[in-house]
N, C-alpha and C positions, 0 to 999 in steps of 0.2 A: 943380933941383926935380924929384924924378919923379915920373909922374902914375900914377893908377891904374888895377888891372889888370883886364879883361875879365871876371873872375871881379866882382869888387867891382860892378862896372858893372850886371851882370845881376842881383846881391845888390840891389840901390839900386833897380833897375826893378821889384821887384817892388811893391813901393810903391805904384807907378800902377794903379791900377785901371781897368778899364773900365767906362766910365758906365754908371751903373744896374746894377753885378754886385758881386758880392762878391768872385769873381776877378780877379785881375793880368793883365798884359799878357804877361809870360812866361808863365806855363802857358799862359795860350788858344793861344800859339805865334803871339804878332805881328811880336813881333822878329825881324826877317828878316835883319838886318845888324847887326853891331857891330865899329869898327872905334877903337883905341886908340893917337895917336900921341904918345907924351911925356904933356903934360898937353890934348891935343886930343881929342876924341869926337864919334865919326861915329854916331848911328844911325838905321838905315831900320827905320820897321815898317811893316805892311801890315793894311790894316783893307777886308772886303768889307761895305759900308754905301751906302746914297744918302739917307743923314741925313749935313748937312755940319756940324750940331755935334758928330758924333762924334769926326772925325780933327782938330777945331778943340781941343776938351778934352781928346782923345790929347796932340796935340802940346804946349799947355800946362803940361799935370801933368806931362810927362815933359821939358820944358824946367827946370821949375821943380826938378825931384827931381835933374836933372845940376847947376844953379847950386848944392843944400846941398852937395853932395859935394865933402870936401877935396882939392885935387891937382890940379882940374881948371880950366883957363883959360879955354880956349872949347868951343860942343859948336854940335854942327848937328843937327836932328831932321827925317825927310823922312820922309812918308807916302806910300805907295802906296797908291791906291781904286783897290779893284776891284768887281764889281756881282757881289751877292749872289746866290746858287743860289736859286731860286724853291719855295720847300720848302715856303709856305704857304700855296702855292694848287696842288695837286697837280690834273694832266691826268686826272681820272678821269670816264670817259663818265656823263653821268645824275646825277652828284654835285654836291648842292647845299651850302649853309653852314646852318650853325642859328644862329635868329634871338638877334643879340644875343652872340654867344660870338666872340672872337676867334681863340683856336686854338684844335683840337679833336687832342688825343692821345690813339692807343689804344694799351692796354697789351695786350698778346697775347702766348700760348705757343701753340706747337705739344700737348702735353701738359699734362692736369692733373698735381698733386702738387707744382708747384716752386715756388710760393709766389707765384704773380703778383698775386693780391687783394690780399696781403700788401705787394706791390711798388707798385700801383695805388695801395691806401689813404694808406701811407706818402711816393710822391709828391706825391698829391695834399697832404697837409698839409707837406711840405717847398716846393710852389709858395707856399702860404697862406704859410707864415713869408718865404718870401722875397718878400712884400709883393703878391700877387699872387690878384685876386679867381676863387676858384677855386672848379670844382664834379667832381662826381663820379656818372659815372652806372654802375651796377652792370648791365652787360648778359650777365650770365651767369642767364639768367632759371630754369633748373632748379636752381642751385649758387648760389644767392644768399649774401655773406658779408659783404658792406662795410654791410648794417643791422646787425650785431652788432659789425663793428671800428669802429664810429665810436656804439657803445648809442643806437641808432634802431631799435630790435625791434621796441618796442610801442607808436611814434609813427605813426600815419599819417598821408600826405599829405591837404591838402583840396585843393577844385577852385574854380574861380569859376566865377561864370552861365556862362561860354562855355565853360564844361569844359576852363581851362586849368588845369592840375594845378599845386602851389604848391610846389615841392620841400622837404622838409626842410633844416634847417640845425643842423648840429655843428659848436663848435668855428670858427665864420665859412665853413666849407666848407657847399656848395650838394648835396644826395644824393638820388637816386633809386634804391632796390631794392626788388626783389618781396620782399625777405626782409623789408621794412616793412609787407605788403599780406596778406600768409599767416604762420599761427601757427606755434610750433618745430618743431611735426608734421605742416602740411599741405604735401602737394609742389604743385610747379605742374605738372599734368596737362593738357601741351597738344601738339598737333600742329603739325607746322611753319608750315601758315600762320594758326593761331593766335600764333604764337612772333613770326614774320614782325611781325604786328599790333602784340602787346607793344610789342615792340622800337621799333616806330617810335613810337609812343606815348610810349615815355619819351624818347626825341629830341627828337620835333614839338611832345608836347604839351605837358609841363614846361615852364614858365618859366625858360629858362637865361638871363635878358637879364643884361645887365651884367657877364658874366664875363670876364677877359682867358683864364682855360682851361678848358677840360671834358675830364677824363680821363675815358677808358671802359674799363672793366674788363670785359675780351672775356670770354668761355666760352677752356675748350682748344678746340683744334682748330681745321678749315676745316669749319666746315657752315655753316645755315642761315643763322642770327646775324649771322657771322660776312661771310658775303657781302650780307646785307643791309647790312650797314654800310658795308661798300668800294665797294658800287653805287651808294648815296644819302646818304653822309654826306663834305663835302669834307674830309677828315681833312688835318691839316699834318704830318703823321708817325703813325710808328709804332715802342714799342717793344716788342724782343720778348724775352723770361724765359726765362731757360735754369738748368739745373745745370750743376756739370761733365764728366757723364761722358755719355759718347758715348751711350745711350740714350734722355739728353734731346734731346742735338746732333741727331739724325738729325731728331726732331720741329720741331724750335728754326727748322731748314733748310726746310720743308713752310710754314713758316708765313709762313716771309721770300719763297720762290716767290708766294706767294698775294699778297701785297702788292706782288711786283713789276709781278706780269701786270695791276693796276690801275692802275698809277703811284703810288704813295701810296708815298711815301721811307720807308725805313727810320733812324729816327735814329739806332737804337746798338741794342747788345746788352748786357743788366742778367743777370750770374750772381750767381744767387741762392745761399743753401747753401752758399755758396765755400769756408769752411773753418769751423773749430772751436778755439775759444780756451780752455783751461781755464782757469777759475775760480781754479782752488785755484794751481797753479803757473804760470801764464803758456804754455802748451806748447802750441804749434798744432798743429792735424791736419785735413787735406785728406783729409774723410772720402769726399766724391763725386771722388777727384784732382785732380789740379791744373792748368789751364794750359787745360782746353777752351774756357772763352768763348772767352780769347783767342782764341787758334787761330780757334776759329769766328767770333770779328768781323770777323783780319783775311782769311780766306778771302771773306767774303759783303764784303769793302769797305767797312764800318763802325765808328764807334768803338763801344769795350769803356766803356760810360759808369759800371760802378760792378761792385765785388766786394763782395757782403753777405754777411756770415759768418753761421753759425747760430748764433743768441743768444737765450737762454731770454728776457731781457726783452721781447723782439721781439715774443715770443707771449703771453708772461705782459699786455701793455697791449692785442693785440687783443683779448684774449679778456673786458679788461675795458672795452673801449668806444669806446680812445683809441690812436688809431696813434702810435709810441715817440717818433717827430720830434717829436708833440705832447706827449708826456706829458715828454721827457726832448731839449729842442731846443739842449742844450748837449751830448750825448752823441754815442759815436763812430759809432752807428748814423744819428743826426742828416746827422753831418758827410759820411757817402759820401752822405746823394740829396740835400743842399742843393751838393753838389757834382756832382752828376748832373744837380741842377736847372740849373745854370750850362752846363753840355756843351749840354743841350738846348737852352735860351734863347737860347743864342747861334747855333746851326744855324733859330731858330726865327724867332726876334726881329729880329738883327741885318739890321734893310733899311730 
């Protein structure tokens, strides 16, 4: 009787899932070992966790997916626990947590223009579908854009007696933007420690209780904002929004220094733009080149957590209300940040 091959083995493991993800145990890259004697199988995976039901329902699901498999006699399943990277409580002086939110991710670019609002909104509704009570704060207080991608233009926030501010709700997502507070044509005409104030205000004073995330949609750049956040907000990461071609990279680089010099990890690097799909014949084109995240994730030592191509729908649902995850959450623009979502979760989550 011969038993099955390596290949078939790792086909059959994907099967397993990891608890609470929509991802398998092969891509997250658990599998550490597989080893195929006759009809015998060895495999070691390795889980960084100090939850002991995790590698308990590892090692079941993936006992029980070797017993379907024709060929095979006996199988041995060993787990390695290792203890988790401390990613969500970042060493940053003076930084505190907001009340009521479990993790706090900022979405940031070095440079406006590459689509980060777009990247922000769209995750935050890819956390919401993957079951996940989430909120969204718009901290680009001059460039306000997530009241219109989520059509909260002309809703305002109320306050209660204690002047805690009640955030808007779209869509079961939680949002806070000045673009809810000022009409299509008034700008926000403020000075930095005016800005400073803002800023903290939609942190402190917002109601974010009960959320397991609160994305924040940074401004471009390192200023005011921007350091107000890394100094007083205990952020569990940071992603940061790139194009492909080296005039974003050089900014994309500025923004990932800024985050180091505070401790606040970098979870991944999201290229946005990535390429272009025609419609009519199927024909890609790498209109910004091709291969920069990369390159630039694995120079800075992080994952390349999603390639988003440019896609008229993309824009055509901000521009009506409803970020694409949510209007269209079986689609391929869906499927790269519900799988970003997973990259992240598990750098975030898993402890």
């Amino acid at each position: 009787m011969s038993g099955p091959t390596e290949n078939l083995i790792l086909e059959r493991l994907k099967a397993v899932k990891f608890p609470g993800y929509s991802r398998d145990i092969v891509s997250f890259g658990l599998v550490k070992e597989l080893k195929v004697s006759g009809t015998d199988v060895f495999v070691r995976l390795q889980v960084a966790t100090t939850n002991p039901s995790i590698p308990e329902t590892l090692k079941r699901d993936t006992e029980g997916i070797l017993r379907e498999t024709p060929g095979i006699s006996s199988t041995k399943v060993v787990i390695d626990i290792t203890n988790p990277p401390d990613v969500a409580t970042p060493a940053q002086t003076g930084a505190s947590e907001i009340a009521g939110v479990k993790y706090v991710i900022a979405v940031a670019s070095g440079k406006g223009g590459v689509g980060k609002s777009t990247v922000a909104a769209n995750l935050a509704g890819a956390l919401s579908l993957a079951g996940q009570r989430t909120g969204l704060c718009d901290c680009d207080i001059y460039g306000p854009s997530i009241s219109l991608m989520f059509g909260a233009v002309h809703e305002q926030p109320m306050a209660t007696s204690d002047n805690i501010i009640i955030p808007i709700e779209r869509y079961g997502i939680k949002l806070m933007s000045m673009g809810s507070l000022l009409d299509d044509t008034s700008p926000a005409i403020l000075r930095g420690p005016m800005v400073t104030r803002a800023t903290q205000q939609f942190l402190r004073q917002v109601d974010w209780s009960g959320l397991d995330y609160l994305v924040l949609d940074l401004p471009p750049g390192t200023g005011d904002i921007q350091l107000t956040i890394v100094q007083t907000v205990a952020l569990s990461g940071a992603l940061i929004v790139t194009t492909p071609q080296e005039v974003a990279l050089i900014d994309a680089r500025k923004a990932s220094t800024m985050f180091a010099k505070v401790n606040v990890p970098v979870l991944g690097l999201v290229e946005n733009m990535s390429y272009f799909v025609s419609p009519t014949d199927g024909q890609r084109f790498d209109i910004f080149g091709s291969g920069g995240g990369a390159r630039e994730a694995n120079r800075l030592g992080v994952p390349l957590l999603g390639q988003i191509p440019i896609d008229l729908q993309t824009r055509e649902a901000g521009d009506r209300g409803m970020p694409v995850v949510l209007e269209k959450p079986k689609g391929p623009i869906a499927s790269v940040f519900l799988a970003m979502v997973d990259l992240l979760r598990q750098q975030v989550e898993i402890s």
